[in-house]
C-alpha positions in Angstrom: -52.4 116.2 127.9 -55.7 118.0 126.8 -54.9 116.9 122.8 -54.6 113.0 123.9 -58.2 113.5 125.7 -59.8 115.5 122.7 -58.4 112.8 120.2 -60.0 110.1 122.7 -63.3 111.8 123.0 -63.5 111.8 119.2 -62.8 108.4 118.8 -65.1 107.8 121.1 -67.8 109.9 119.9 -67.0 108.3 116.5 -67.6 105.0 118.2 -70.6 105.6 119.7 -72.1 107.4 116.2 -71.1 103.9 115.0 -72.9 102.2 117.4 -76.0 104.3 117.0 -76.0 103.2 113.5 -75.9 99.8 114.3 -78.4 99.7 117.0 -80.5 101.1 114.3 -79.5 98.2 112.1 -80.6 96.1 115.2 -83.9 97.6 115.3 -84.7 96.9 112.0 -83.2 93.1 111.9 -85.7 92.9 115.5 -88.9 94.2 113.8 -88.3 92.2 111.0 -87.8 89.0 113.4 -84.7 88.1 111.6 -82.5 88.2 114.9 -81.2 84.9 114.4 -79.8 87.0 111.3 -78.4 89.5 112.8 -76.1 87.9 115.4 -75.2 85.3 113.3 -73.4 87.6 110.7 -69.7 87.6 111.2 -69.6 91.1 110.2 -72.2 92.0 112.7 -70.2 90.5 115.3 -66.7 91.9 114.1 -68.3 95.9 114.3 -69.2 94.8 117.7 -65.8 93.8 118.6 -64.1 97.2 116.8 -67.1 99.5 118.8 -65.9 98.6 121.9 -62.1 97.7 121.5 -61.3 101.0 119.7 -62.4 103.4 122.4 -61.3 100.8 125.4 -58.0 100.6 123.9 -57.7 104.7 123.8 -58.9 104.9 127.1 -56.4 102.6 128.6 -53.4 104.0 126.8 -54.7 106.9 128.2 -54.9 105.6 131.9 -51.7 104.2 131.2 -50.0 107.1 129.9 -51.2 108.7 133.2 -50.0 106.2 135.7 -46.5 106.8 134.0 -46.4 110.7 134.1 -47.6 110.1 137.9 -45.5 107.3 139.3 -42.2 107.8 137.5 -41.0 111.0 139.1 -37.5 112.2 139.5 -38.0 113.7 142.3 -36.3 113.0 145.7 -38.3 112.4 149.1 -38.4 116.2 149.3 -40.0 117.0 146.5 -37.0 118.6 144.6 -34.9 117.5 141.7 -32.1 114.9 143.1 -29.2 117.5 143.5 -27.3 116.4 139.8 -30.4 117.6 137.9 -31.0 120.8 139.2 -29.6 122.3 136.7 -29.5 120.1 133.3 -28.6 123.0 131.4 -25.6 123.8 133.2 -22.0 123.8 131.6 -20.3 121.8 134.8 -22.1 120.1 137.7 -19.2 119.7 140.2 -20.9 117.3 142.6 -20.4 114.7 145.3 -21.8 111.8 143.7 -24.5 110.0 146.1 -24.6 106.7 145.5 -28.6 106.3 146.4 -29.5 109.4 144.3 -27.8 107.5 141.2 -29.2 104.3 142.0 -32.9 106.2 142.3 -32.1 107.7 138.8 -31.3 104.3 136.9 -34.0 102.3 139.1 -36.7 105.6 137.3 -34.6 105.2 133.4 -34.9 101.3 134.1 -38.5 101.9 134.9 -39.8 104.5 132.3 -38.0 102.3 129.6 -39.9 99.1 130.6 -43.0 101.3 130.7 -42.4 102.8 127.2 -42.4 99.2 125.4 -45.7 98.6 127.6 -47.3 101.4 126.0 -45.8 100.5 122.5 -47.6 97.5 122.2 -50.9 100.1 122.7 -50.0 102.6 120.1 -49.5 99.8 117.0 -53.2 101.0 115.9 
């Protein structure tokens, strides 16, 4: 959706004023030859780690979030809603049940539920 890729682009804009900051730190460690320094400072190397995890992290959610909104669709071979959800809101669907139309529906609940504690582990930050 267009709010998940505004939040994304600010975290990575964020990032990458982070990382502007510390390439200027990095200039200043280099013309003071203390290099060495630098890359030997934990800390150094943990901002590294969060400037590039942080945004990659978003971004794959992202891709995966997409993959799922693509793949996982409820729709028959034709392109419509399988026949017992054509009409959710309905009071009574009087229908002939089709045994490979329900087993299409619990294969994409089974599926979208797997997918959903994928993504979970992605959203813990």
């Amino acid at each position: 959706s267009t709010s998940n890729i505004v939040v994304a682009m600010l975290v990575t804009m964020g990032a990458a004023f982070m990382v502007y900051d510390e390439f200027d730190e990095l200039k200043e460690h280099f013309q003071r030859r203390r290099l060495v320094k630098y890359f030997t400072d934990l800390w150094n190397v943990i901002d590294w780690a969060a400037y590039v995890s942080v945004p990659a992290s978003l971004w794959t959610f992202l891709a995966l979030s997409r993959f799922m909104q693509t793949t996982l669709t409820i729709a028959g071979d034709d392109g419509e809603a399988p026949y017992p959800l054509a009409d959710p809101g309905a009071e009574a669907r009087l229908f002939k049940p089709d045994p490979e139309r329900e087993r299409l529906l619990m294969e994409i609940a089974s599926n979208f539920q797997r997918y959903t504690n994928v993504l979970s582990i992605y959203s813990a930050w």
